[in-house]
C-alpha positions as CSV (number, residue, x, y, z in Angstrom):
1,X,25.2,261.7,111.5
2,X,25.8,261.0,107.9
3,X,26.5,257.9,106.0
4,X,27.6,259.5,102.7
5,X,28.7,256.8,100.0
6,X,32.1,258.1,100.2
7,X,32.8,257.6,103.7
8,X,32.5,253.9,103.4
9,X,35.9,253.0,101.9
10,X,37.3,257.0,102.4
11,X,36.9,256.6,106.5
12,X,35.8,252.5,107.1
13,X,35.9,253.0,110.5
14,X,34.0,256.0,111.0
15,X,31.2,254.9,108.3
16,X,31.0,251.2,110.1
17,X,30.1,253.4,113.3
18,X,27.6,255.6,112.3
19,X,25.9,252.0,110.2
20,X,25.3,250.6,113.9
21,X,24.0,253.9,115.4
22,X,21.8,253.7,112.6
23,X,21.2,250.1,113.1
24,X,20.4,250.6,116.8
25,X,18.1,253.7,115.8
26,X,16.1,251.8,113.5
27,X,15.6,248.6,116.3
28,X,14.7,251.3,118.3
29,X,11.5,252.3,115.9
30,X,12.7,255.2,114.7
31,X,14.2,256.1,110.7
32,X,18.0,257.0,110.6
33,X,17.5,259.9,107.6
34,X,20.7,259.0,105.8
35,X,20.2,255.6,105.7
36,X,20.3,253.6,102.5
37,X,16.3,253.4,102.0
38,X,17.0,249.8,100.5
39,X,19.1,248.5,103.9
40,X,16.3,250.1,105.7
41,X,14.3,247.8,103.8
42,X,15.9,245.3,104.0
43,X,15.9,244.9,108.1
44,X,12.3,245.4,108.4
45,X,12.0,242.6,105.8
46,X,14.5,240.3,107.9
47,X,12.3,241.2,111.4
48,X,9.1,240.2,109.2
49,X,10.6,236.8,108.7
50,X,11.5,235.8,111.9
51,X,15.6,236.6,112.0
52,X,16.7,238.0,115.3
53,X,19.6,240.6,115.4
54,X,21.2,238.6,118.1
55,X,20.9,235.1,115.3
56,X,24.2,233.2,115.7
57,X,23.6,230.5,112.8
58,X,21.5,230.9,109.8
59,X,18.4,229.0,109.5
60,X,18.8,226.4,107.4
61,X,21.9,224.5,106.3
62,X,22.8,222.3,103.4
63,X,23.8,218.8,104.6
64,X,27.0,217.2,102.5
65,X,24.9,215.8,100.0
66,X,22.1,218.2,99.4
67,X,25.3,220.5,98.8
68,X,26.5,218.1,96.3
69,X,23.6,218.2,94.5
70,X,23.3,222.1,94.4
71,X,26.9,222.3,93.5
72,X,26.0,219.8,90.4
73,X,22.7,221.7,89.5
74,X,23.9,225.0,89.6
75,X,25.7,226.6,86.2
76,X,28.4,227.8,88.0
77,X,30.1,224.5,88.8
78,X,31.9,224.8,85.8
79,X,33.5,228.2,86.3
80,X,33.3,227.7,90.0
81,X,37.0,226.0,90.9
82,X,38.8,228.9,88.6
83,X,36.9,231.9,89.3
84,X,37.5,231.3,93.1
85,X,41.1,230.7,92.9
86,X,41.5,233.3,90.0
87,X,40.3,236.1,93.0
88,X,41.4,234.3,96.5
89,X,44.5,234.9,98.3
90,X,45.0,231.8,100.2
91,X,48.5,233.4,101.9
92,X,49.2,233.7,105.5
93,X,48.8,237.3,104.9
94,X,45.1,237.4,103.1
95,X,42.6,239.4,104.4
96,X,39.5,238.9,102.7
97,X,37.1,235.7,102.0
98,X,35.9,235.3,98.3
99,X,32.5,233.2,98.2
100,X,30.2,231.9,95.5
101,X,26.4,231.2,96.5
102,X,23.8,229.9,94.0
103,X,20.7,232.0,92.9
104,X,18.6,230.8,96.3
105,X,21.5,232.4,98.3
106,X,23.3,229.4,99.5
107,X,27.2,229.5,99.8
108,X,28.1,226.7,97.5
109,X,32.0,227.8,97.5
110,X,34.4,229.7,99.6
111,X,38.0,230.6,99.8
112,X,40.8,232.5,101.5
113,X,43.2,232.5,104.0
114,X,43.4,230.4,107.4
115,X,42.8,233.0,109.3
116,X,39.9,234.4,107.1
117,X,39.0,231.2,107.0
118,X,38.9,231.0,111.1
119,X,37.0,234.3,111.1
120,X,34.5,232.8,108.7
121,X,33.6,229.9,110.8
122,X,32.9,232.0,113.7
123,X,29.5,233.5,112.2
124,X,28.9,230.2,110.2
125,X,29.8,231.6,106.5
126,X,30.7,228.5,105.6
127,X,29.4,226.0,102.8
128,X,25.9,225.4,102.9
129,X,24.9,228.0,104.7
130,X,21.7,229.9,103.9
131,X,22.6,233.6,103.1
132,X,19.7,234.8,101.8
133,X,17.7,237.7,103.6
134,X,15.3,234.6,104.8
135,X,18.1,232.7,106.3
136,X,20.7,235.2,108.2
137,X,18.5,238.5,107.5
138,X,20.4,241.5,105.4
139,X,23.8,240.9,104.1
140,X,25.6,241.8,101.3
141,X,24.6,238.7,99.1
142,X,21.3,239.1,100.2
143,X,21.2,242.9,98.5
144,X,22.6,242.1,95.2
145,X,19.8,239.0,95.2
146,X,17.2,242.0,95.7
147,X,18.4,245.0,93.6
148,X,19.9,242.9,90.8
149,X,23.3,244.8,91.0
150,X,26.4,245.1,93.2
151,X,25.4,245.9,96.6
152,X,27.4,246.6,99.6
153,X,26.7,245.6,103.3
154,X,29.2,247.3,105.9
155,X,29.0,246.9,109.6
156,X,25.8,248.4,110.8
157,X,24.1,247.4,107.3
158,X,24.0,244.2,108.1
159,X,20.7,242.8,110.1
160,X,22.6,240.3,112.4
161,X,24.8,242.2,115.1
162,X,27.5,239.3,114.9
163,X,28.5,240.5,111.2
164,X,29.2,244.2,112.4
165,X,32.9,243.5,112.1
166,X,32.6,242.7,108.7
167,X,32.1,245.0,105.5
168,X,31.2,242.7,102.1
169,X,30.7,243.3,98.6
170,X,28.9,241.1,96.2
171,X,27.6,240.7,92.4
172,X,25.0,238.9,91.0
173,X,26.3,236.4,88.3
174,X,24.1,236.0,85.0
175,X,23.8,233.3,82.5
176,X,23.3,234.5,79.0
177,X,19.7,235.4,79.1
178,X,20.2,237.6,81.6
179,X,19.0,235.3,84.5
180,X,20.6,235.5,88.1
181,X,22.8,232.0,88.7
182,X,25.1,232.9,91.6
183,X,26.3,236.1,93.8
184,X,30.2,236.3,94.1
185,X,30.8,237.7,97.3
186,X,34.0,239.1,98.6
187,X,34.2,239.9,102.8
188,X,36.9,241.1,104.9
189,X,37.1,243.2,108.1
190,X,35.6,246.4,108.0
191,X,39.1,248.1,108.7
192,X,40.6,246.6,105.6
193,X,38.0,248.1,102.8
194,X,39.0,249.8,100.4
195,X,37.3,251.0,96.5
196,X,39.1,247.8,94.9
197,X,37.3,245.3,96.7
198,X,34.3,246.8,94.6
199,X,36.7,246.7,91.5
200,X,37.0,243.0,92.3
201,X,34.2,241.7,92.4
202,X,32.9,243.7,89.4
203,X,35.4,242.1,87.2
204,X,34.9,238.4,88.7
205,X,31.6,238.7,88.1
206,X,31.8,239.6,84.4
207,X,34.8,236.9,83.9
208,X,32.1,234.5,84.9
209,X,29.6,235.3,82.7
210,X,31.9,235.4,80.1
211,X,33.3,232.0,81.0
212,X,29.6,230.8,81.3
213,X,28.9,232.4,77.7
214,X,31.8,230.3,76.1
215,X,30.3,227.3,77.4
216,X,26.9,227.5,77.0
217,X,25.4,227.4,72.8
218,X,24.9,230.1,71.2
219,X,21.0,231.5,71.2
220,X,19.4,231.1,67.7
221,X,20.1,234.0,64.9
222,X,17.3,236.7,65.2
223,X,14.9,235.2,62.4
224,X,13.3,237.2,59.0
225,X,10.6,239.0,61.5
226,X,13.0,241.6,62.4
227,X,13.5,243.1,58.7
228,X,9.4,243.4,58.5
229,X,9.2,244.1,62.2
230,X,12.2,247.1,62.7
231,X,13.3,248.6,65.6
232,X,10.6,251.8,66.7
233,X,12.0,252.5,69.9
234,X,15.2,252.3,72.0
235,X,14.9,252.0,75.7
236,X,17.6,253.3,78.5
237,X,15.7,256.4,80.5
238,X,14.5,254.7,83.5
239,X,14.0,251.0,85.0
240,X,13.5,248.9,82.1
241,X,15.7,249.3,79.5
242,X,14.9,247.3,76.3
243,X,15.1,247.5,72.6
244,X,11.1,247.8,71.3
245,X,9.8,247.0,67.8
246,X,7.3,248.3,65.6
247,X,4.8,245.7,67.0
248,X,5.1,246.7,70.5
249,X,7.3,243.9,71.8
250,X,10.1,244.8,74.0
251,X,13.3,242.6,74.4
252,X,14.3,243.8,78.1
253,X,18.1,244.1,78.5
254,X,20.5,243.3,80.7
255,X,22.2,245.8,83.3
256,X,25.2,245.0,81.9
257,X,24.2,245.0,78.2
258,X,22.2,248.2,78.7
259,X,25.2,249.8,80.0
260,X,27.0,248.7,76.8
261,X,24.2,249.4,74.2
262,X,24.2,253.3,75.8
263,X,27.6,254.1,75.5
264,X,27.3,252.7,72.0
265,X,25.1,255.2,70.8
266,X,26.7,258.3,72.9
267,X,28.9,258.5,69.9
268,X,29.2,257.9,66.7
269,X,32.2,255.2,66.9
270,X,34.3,253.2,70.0
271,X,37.7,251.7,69.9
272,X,37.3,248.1,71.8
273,X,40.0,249.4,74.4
274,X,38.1,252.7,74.8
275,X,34.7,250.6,75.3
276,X,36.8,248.5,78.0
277,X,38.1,251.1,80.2
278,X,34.9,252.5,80.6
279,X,33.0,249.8,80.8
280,X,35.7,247.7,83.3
281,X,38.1,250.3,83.6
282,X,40.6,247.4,82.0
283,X,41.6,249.2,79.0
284,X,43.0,245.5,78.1
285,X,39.9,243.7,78.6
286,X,38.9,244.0,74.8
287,X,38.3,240.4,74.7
288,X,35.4,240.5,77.1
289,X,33.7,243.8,75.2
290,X,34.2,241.6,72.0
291,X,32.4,239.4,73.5
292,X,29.5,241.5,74.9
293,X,29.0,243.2,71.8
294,X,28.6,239.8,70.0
295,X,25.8,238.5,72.3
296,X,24.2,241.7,72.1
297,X,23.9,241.4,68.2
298,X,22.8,237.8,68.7
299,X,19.7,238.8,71.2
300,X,18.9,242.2,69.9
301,X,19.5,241.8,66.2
302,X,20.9,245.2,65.9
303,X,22.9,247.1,63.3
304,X,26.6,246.9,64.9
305,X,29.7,247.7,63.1
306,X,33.2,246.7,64.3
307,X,36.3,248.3,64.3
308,X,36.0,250.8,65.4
309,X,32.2,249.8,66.8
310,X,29.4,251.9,65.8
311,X,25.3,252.1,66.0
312,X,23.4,252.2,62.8
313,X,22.9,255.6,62.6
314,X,18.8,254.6,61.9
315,X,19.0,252.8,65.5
316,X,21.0,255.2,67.3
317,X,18.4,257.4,66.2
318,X,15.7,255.3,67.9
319,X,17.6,255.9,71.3
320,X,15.6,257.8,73.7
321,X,17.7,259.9,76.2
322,X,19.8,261.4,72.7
323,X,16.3,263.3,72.3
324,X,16.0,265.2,75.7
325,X,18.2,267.7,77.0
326,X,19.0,266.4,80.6
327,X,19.0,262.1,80.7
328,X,18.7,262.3,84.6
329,X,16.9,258.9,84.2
330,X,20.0,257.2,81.9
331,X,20.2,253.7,83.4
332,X,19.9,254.7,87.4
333,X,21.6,251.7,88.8
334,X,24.6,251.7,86.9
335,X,28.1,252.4,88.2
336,X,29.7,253.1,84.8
337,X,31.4,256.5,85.5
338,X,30.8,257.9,81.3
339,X,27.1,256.9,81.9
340,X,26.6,258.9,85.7
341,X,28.1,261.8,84.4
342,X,26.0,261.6,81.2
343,X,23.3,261.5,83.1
344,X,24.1,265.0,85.1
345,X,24.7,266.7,81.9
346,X,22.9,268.4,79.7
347,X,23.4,266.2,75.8
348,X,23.3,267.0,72.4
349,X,19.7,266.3,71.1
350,X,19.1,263.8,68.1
351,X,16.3,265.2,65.9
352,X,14.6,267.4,69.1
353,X,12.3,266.1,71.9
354,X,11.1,263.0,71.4
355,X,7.1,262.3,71.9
């Protein structure tokens, strides 16, 4: 049996099968091999805390007013109403569900058609529902919670049998220091899934932060420490990327802004549409990489110039994967497709090995 990535939206059908053989293997005590280790995971964590495969409702619910009040206390409530209807299709014809849940997991907004709407109900994803891994076991909301990154759950990946006819894919929203707020979550049947859903919710999920960015104030200027204090050491082989000083302290970057700062220094200069389709593949969403690259200056204090955008050549020297021959480690989360295929090749070296 395999569950290879590409089956998932190339044959939905056929990869939503072989997830519920391996669901059934794994109740069954024994370890499907081509299982997602994290989904794996994942359902042993949900039988730890209590959920049951055959669970109809989650375990907790938010009454009207407690979902008032996380609706109020939640940043999202002011991006909430347009990022929803900005990615819903409310027609007779629409097929999938678009939700918004706050950083604890529970689904604070939700939209789509009646009949999505209908389907919804039946397994209670509803408003103030807990969809955490602690409430209705594994889901798709529930993984990006845990890894930090868009995460898929289809058919068989999810813990509770009732949501096998479902495949969803959700983001984790953050505010601009890089803290989760919110999953946006879009579901539909399994039959229906297709590579844009991802596309989808990768872009609502950065027009959120970008709307939250706008709103919030801007962080305070990088003070006169960083001209005695320079950067020694530039971060993006492995799980922690961050942008270290002389002193030893280590700003720890964002996913998103990692992404950014690496293709940055894989060349010498970037056209803001070029930056775009890579990073979004939007070639016209130069307004949000303007934007990124501005609130990376403001938290990192580094060196960028504009038009075209370019590293200081002293702190794209301080980059670690351009001084090893094969950056197999380069970020291993991300998605960006310049950035996995960087990391399979061999690169030009910077100065030789680093130490």
């Amino acid at each position: 049996m395999s569950l290879h990535p590409d089956l998932r939206f190339a044959e939905p059908e056929v990869f939503a099968r072989r997830t519920i053989s391996a669901h059934e293997e794994a109740l069954a005590g024994g370890r499907p091999v081509d299982l997602d280790p994290r989904v794996l995971h994942a359902w042993r964590r949900s039988g730890d805390a209590g959920i049951s495969p055959e669970q109809e409702l989650p375990a907790h619910f938010l009454g009207a007013p407690e979902l008032e009040r996380a609706r109020t206390c939640t940043p999202l409530r002011a991006v909430a109403d347009d990022l929803v209807a900005s990615l819903a299709d409310t027609s007779t014809a629409g097929r999938h569900l678009v939700v918004l849940t706050d950083a604890q997991g529970s689904l604070l907004w939700r939209s789509g058609s009646p009949e999505a709407l209908r389907r919804a109900d039946s397994i209670a994803f509803a408003e103030g529902a807990d969809w955490s891994e602690g409430g209705i076991g594994a889901n798709g909301i529930s993984l990006a919670l845990d890894s930090g990154r868009l995460s898929h759950a289809t058919a068989g990946e999810h813990f509770v049998r009732s949501h096998h006819g479902w495949t969803c894919t959700a983001a984790p929203i953050r505010d601009r220091a890089g803290s989760i707020v919110g999953v946006l979550d879009v579901s539909l049947p399994v039959r229906f899934a297709t590579t844009e859903v991802a596309s989808l919710v990768r872009c609502g999920a950065r027009l959120a932060e970008t709307l939250l960015a706008q709103l919030s104030p801007p962080p305070a200027a990088p003070d006169t420490e960083a001209v005695s204090n320079p950067i020694r050491r530039i971060r993006l082989l492995g799980w922690r990327p961050a942008v270290v000083r002389t002193d030893g302290t280590e700003l720890l970057l964002s996913e998103r802004r990692a992404e950014l700062l690496a293709l940055l220094a894989s060349r010498e200069a970037w056209s803001a549409r070029a930056l775009a389709e890579e990073l979004y593949g939007d070639a016209a969403a130069t307004t949000t990489v303007r934007g990124e690259i501005k609130r990376l200056r403001q938290q990192s204090g580094l060196a960028i110039d504009s038009q075209p955008y370019a590293l200081h050549p002293d702190e794209r020297a301080c980059v670690d994967f351009l001084h090893v021959a094969e950056p197999e480690e380069l970020l291993p989360d991300s998605e960006v497709p310049a950035l996995v295929v960087m990391s399979r090749e061999v690169v030009p070296l910077l100065g030789g090995e680093s130490g």
